[in-house]
BALOBA-1460 file (C-alpha; in Angstrom, 3 decimals):
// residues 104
<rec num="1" residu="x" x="-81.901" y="114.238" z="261.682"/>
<rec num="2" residu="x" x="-83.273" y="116.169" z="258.687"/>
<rec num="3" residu="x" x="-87.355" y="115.513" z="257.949"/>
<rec num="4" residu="x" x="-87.786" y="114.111" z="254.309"/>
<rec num="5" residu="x" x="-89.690" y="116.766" z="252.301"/>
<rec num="6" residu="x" x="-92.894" y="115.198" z="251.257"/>
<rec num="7" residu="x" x="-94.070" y="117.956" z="248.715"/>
<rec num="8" residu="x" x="-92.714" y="118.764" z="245.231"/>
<rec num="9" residu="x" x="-93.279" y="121.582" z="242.769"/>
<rec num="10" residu="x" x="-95.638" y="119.435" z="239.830"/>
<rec num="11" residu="x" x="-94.118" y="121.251" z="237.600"/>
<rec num="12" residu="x" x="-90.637" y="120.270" z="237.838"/>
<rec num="13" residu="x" x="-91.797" y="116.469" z="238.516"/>
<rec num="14" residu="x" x="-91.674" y="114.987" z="235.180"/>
<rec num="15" residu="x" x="-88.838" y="116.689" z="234.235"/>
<rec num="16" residu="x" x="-86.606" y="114.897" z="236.275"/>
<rec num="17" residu="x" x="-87.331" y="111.413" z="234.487"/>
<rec num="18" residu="x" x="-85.200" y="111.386" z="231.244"/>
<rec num="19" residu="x" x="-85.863" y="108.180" z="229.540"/>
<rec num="20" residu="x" x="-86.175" y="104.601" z="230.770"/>
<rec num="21" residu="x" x="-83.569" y="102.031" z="230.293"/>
<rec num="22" residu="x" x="-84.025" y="99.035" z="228.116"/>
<rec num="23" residu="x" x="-81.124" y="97.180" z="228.372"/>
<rec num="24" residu="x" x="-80.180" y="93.339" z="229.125"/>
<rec num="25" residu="x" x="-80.261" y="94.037" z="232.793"/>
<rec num="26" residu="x" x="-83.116" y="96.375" z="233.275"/>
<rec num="27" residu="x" x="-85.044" y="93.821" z="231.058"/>
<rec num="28" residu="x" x="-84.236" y="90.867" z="233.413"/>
<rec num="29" residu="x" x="-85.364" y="93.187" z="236.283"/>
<rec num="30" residu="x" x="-88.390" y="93.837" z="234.753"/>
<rec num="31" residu="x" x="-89.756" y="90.289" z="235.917"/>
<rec num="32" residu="x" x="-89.112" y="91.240" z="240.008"/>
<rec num="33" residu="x" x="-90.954" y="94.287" z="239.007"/>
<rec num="34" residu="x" x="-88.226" y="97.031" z="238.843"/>
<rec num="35" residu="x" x="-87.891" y="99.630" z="236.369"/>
<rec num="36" residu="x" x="-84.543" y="101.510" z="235.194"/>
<rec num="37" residu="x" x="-84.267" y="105.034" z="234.597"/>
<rec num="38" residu="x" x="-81.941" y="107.487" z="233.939"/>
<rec num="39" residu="x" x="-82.564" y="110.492" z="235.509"/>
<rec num="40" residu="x" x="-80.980" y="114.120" z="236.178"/>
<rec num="41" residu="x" x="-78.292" y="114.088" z="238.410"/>
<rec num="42" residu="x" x="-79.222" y="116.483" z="241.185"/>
<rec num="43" residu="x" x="-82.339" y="114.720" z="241.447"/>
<rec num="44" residu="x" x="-83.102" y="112.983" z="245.048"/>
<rec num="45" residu="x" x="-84.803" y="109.687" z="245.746"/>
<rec num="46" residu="x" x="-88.099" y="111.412" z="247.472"/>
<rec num="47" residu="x" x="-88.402" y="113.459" z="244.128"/>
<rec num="48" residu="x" x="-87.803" y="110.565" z="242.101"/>
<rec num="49" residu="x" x="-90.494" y="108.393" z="243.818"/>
<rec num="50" residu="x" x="-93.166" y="111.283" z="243.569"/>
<rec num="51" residu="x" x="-92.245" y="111.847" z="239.684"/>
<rec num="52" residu="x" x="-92.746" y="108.155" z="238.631"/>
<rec num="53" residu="x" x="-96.114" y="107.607" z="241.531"/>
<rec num="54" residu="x" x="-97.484" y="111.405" z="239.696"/>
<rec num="55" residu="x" x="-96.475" y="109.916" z="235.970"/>
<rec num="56" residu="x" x="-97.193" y="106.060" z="235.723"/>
<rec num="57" residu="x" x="-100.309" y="106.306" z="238.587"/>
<rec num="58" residu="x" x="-98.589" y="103.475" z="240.587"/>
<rec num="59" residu="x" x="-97.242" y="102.565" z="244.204"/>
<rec num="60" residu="x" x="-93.343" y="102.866" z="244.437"/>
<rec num="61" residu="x" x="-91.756" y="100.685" z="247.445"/>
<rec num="62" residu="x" x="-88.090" y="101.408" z="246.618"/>
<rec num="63" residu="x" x="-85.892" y="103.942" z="244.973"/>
<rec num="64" residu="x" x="-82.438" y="103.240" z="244.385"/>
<rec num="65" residu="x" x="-79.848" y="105.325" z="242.684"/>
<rec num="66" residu="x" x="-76.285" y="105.552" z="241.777"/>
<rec num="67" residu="x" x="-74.332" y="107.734" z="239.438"/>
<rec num="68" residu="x" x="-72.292" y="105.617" z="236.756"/>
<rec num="69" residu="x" x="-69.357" y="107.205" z="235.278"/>
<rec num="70" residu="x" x="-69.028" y="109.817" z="232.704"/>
<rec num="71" residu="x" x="-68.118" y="108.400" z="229.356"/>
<rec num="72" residu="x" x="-65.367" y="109.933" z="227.636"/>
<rec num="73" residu="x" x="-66.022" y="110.810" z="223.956"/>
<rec num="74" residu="x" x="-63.195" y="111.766" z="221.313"/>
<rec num="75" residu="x" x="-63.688" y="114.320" z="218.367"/>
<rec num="76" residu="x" x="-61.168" y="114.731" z="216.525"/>
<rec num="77" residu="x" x="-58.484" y="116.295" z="218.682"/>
<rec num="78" residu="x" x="-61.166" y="117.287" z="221.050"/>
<rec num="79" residu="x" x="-61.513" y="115.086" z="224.208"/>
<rec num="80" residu="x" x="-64.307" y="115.256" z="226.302"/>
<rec num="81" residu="x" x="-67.210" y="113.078" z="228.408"/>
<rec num="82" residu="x" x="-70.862" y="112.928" z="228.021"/>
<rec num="83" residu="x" x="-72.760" y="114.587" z="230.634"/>
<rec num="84" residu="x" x="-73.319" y="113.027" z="233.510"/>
<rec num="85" residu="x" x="-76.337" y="111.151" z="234.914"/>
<rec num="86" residu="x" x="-77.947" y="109.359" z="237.518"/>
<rec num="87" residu="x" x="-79.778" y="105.600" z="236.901"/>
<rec num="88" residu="x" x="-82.808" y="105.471" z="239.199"/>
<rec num="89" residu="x" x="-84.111" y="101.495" z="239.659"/>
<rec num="90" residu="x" x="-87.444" y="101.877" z="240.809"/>
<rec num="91" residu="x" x="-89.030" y="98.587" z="242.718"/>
<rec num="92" residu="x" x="-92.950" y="98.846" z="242.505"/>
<rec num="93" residu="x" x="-95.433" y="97.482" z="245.081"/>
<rec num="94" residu="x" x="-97.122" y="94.283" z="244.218"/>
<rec num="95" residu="x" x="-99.802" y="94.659" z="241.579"/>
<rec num="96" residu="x" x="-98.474" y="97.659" z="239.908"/>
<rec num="97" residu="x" x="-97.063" y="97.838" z="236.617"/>
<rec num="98" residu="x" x="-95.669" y="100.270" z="234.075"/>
<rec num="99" residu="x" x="-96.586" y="99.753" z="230.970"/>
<rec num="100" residu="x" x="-93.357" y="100.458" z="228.551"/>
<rec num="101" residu="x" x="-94.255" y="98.630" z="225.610"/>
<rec num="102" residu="x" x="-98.076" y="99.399" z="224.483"/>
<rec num="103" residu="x" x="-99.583" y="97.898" z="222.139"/>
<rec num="104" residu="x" x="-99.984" y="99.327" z="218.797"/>
């Protein structure tokens, strides 16, 4: 069996978090304390952990991933799909908390 790597370039660490998602299911997650992201798509769940633990300063218990789809697009007579991506839904360890909404 293959050993986990357990040390990432910091550099390429906060690149592979694109945005969080705030829609009505990753909002209802929120309250059993699990985030949604979308992330790139070669991007592994070790790297994905260390990224949001090195970014937000918290403790991650779970990382799970799954690659939705591509969405096809139409312009014009030009048919195509978005690029593809990966959603990452992060479950934190008790007490932590990312803050997505700061106060102004």
């Amino acid at each position: 069996m293959a050993k986990i790597p357990t040390e990432f370039d910091p550099r390429r660490l906060p690149d592979l978090i694109r945005r969080p998602l705030l829609n009505e299911k990753a909002t209802r997650q929120l309250e059993s304390n699990k985030y949604t992201f979308d992330v790139f798509h070669n991007a592994t769940k070790p790297e994905i952990k260390a990224a949001i633990e090195s970014l937000f300063s918290v403790t991650v218990k779970k990382v799970n991933t799954h690659n939705p789809p591509a969405q096809a697009r139409r312009i014009g007579k030009f048919a195509g799909k978005r690029a593809q991506i990966k959603r990452a839904i992060v479950t934190l360890a008790e007490g932590s908390k990312i803050d997505l909404f700061p106060e102004l």
